[in-house]
Every structure is written in structure tokens, then in C-alpha cells.
C-alpha positions in Angstrom: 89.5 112.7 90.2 92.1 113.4 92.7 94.3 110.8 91.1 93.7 112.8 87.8 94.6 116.0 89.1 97.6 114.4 90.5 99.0 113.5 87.3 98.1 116.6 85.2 100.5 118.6 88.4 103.2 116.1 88.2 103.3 116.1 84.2 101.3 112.7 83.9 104.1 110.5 85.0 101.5 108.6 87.0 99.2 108.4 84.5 99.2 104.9 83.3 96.7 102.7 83.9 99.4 100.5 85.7 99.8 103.1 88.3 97.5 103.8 90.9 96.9 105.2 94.4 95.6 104.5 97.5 91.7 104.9 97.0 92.5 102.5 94.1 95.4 100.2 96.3 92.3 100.1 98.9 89.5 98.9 96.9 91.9 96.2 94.5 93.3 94.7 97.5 89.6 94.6 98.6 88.8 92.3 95.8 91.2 89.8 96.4 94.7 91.1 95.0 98.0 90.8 96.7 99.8 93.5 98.1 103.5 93.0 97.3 106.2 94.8 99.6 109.2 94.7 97.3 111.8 97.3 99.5 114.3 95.0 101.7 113.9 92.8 104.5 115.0 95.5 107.1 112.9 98.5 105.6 109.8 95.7 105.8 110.2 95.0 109.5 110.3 99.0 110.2 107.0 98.9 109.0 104.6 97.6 106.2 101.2 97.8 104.7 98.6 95.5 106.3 98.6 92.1 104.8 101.6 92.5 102.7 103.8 90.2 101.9 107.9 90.9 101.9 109.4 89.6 98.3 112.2 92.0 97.1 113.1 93.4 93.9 116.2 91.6 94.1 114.7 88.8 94.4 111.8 88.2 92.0 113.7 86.5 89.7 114.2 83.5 92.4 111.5 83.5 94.5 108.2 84.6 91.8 106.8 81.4 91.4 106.6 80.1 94.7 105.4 83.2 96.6 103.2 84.3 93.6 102.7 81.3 91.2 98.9 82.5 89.7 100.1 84.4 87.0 96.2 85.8 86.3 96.5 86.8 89.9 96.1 91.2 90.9 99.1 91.8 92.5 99.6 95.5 93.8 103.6 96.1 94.4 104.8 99.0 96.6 108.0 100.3 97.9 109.4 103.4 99.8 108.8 106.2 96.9 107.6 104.1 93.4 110.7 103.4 91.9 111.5 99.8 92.7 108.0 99.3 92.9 108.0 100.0 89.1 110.6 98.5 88.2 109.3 94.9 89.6 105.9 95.6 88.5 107.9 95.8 84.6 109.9 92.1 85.6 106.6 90.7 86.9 104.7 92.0 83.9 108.1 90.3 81.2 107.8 87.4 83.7 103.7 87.0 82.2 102.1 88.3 85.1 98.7 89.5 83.8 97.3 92.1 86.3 100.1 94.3 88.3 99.9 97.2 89.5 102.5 100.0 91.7 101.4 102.5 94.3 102.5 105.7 93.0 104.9 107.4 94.7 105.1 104.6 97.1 104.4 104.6 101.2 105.6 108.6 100.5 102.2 108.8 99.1 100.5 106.6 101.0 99.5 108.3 104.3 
């Protein structure tokens, strides 16, 4: 509901299904799916979720299919404020990744 209300304030730009927030990031990675830290080595050493592992934006292309090779896989990706997080979730979705999903609004919504 909260997540709802969210998006009807900030014209429904987080409303896709591929978006989600932490209630939602909480109970995915729960399940089983892989939380993805896609910001850059130095911002991932200031500080991280729990359990997430570092692969940046810049380098999906590279590095996808030996840090991430199930493409049926759930993979939550997050960064500082959403954007790269969305962006990477779009390459890993063209890439054939089934099940990805971005933290909306990033660790700036996250606490």
C-alpha cells in the first residue's frame, strides 16, 4: 500500500512491476534472489547492503556471465538513488535475464 501511495505522489514513475522497494527487496532476497550492488568499487566499500555482491554498471557487459550466469535467476540491482540501478536492470533484462528487479530510489530510499 505504501509502495502504492508512493507512486501515485511521485507521478507513478515507480510504478512498474520491475520496480520495487524495500518491504519487497526484503522478502525477494528472502526467497533466494541476489542482491546486485551495481555503484563503483569505492562507493561499495563505504558501505553496502548485507549479502550484496559488487558488479558495476560499467561492467555488466564483461563480467554478467561469470558472476550471474542463471539467467532464470531473481536478481534485485541497487545503486545510490535508482538510476544506474535501472539502467542495468534494462542491460540485464536485453542480456535475457528473466527476473530483475531495481530498488526504487536506491539506498536514498532504503533506510
Amino acid at each position: 500500500m505504501i509502495h502504492k501511495l508512493r507512486c501515485i505522489l511521485n507521478r507513478n514513475r515507480c510504478c512498474s512491476q520491475a520496480e520495487i522497494d524495500k518491504q519487497q527487496l526484503d522478502k525477494l532476497v528472502e526467497q533466494g534472489a541476489i542482491l546486485v550492488d551495481v555503484r563503483s568499487p569505492q562507493e561499495f566499500e563505504e558501505g553496502h547492503l548485507e549479502k550484496a555482491i559488487l558488479l558495476p554498471e560499467y561492467e555488466i557487459r564483461q563480467n554478467v556471465k561469470q558472476v550471474l550466469p542463471d539467467l532464470s535467476q531473481t536478481i534485485v540491482v541497487y545503486c545510490s538513488t535508482g538510476h544506474r540501478g535501472q539502467r542495468a536492470r534494462q542491460l540485464l533484462n536485453r542480456l535475457g535475464y528473466k527476473q530483475v528487479y531495481n530498488l526504487y530510489q536506491g539506498l536514498e530510499n532504503y533506510n
